[in-house]
C-alpha positions as CSV (number, residue, x, y, z in Angstrom):
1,X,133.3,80.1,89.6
2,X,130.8,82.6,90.7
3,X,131.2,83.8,94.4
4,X,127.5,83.0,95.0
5,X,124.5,82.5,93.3
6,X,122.9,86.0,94.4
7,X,126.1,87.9,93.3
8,X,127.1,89.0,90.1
9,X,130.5,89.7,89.0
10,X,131.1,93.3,86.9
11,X,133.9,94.8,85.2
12,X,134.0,97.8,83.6
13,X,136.7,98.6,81.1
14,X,137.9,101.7,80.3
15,X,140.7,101.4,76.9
16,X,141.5,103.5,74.3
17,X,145.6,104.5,72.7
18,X,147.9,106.5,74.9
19,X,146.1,110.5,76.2
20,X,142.4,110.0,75.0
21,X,141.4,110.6,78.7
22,X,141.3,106.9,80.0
23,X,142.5,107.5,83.3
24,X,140.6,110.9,83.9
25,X,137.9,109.1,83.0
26,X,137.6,106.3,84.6
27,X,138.7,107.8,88.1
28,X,135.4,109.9,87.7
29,X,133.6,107.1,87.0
30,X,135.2,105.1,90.1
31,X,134.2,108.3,92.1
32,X,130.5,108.9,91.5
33,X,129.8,105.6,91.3
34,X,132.2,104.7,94.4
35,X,133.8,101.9,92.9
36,X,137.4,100.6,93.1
37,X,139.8,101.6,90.2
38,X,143.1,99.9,89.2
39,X,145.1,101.3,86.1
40,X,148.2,99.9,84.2
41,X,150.1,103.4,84.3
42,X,149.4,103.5,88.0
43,X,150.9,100.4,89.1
44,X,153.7,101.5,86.6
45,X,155.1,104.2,88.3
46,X,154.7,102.8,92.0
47,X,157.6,99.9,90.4
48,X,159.4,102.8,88.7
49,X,159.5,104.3,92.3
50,X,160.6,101.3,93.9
51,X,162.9,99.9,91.5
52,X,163.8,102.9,89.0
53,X,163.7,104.1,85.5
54,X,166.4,103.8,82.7
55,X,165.2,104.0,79.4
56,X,162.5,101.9,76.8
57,X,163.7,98.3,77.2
58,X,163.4,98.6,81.5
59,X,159.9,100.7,80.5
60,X,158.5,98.0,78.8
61,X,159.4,95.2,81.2
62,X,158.2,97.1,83.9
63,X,154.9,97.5,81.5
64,X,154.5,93.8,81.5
65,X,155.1,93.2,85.0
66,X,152.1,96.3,85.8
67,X,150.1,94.0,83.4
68,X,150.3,91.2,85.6
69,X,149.7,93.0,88.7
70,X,147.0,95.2,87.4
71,X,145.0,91.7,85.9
72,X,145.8,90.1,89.9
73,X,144.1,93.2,91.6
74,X,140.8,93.1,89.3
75,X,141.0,89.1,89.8
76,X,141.0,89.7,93.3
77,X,138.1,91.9,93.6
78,X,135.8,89.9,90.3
79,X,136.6,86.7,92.3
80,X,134.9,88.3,95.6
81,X,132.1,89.1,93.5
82,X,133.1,93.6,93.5
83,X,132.2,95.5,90.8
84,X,135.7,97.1,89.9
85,X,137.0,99.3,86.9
86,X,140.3,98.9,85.5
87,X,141.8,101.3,82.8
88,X,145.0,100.7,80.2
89,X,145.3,101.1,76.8
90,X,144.3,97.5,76.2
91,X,144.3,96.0,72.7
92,X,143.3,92.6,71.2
93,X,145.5,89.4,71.9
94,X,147.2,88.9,75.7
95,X,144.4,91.2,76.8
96,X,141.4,89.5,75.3
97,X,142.8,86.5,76.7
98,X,143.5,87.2,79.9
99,X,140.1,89.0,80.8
100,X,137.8,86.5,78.8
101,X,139.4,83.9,80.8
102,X,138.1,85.8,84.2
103,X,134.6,86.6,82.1
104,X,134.7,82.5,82.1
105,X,135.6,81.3,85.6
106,X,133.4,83.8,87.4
107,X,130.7,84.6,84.8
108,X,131.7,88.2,84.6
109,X,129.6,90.6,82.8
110,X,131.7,93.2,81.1
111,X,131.4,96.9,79.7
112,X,133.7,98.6,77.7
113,X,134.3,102.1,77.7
114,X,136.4,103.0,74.5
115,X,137.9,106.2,74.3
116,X,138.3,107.7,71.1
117,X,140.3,111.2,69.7
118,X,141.1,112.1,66.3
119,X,144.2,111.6,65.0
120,X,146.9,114.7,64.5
121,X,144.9,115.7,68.2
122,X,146.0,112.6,70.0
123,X,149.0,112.8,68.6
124,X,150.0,116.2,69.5
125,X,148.6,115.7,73.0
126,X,150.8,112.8,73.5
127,X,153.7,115.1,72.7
128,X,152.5,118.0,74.8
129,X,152.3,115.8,77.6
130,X,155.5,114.2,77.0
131,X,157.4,117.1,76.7
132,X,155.2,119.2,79.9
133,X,157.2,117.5,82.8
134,X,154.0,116.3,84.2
135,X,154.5,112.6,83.1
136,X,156.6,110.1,85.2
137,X,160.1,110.2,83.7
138,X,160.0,106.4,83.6
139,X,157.7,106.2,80.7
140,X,160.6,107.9,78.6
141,X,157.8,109.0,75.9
142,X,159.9,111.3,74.6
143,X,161.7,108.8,72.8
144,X,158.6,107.2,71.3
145,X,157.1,109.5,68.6
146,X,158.2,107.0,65.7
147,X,157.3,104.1,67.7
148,X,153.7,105.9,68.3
149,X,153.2,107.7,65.9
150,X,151.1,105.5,63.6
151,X,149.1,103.9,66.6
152,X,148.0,107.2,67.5
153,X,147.0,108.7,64.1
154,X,144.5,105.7,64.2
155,X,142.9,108.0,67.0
156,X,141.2,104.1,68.6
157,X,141.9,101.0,69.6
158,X,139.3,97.8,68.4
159,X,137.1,96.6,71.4
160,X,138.4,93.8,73.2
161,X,136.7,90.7,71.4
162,X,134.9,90.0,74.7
163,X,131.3,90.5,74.2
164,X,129.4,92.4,76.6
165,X,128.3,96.2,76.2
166,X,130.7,98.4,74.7
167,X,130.4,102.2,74.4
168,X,132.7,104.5,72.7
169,X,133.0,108.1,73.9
170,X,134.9,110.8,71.9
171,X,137.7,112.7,73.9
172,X,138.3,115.0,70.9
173,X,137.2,117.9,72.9
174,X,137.2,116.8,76.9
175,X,134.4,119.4,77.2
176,X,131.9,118.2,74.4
177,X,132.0,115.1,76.3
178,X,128.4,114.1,77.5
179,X,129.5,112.8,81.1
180,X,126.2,113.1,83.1
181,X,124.8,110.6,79.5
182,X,127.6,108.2,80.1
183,X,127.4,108.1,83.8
184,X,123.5,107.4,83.6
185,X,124.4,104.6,80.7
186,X,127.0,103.0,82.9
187,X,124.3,103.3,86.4
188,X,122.0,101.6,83.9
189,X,123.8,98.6,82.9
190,X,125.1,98.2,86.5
191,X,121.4,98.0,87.3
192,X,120.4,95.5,85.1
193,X,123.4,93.7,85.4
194,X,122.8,93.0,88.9
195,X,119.3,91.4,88.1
């Protein structure tokens, strides 16, 4: 249920496969438009901090445990009637379910931002970053190219079957990226979504 009659509830999605950008992208967003942000990845690493890393199995049952954590923080802040962003690499099924189910009980409006990249790039970015030393060791990427591999060639994800306003911005080349366009685009629906 809606907070109040006089408050709408936003969420702004930012999804897309593994390195297009996401999270760059949607912590700018979050910044110029002074919103709160809450990523998968993010909430990831503070449980491989406090509890460890191993290998893939441990990875991806911390990966559904950040899920359900990550979908209790944007409840949190949708239920109080906040505009909030939230950023994984989301993809039809649980995910669909789960947010269309918040869209419901607090008549949530909802943009999504999908980040696209061709191909053979996103793939070789996700092994550069694998393999830089920059990435939390608890991901254990390195040991998913064949896993990846064809998930990344696909270069996007399909929307989430949610309705709403979706926009798709290519990370190809982060700077042929029109950000000042998008930013406007995103002001703009806020605006009107708030009418």
């Amino acid at each position: 249920m809606r907070p109040s009659s006089m408050t709408k509830c936003l969420l702004i999605i930012v999804s897309g496969p593994p390195c297009t950008g996401k999270t760059t992208l949607g912590k700018r967003l979050a910044e110029d438009l002074r919103l709160p942000f809450f990523n998968k990845d993010g909430i990831k690493e503070i449980l491989f901090d406090t509890l460890g890393w191993k290998d893939r199995d441990w990875s991806r049952k911390l990966g559904v445990a950040s899920y359900e954590l990550l979908y209790h923080a944007v409840e949190a802040q949708v239920s109080a009637g906040k505009p909030v962003i939230m950023e994984s690499n989301f993809s039809n099924g649980r995910a669909t379910t789960r947010i269309q189910e918040m869209k419901t009980r607090y008549e949530a409006e909802t943009l999504q931002i999908q980040c696209t990249t061709g191909g053979e790039v996103l793939f070789n970015r996700f092994k550069e970053r694998a393999e830089s030393g920059d990435r939390h060791p608890g991901h254990v990427d390195t040991s998913t190219y064949d896993e990846m591999r064809d998930i990344l060639l696909k270069g996007k994800h399909d929307p989430l079957d949610i309705g709403g306003l979706i926009i798709e911005v290519d990370t190809t080349d982060f700077a042929a990226i029109q950000y000042n366009q998008l930013l406007t685009e995103v002001q703009a629906w806020l605006g009107q979504a708030i009418k």
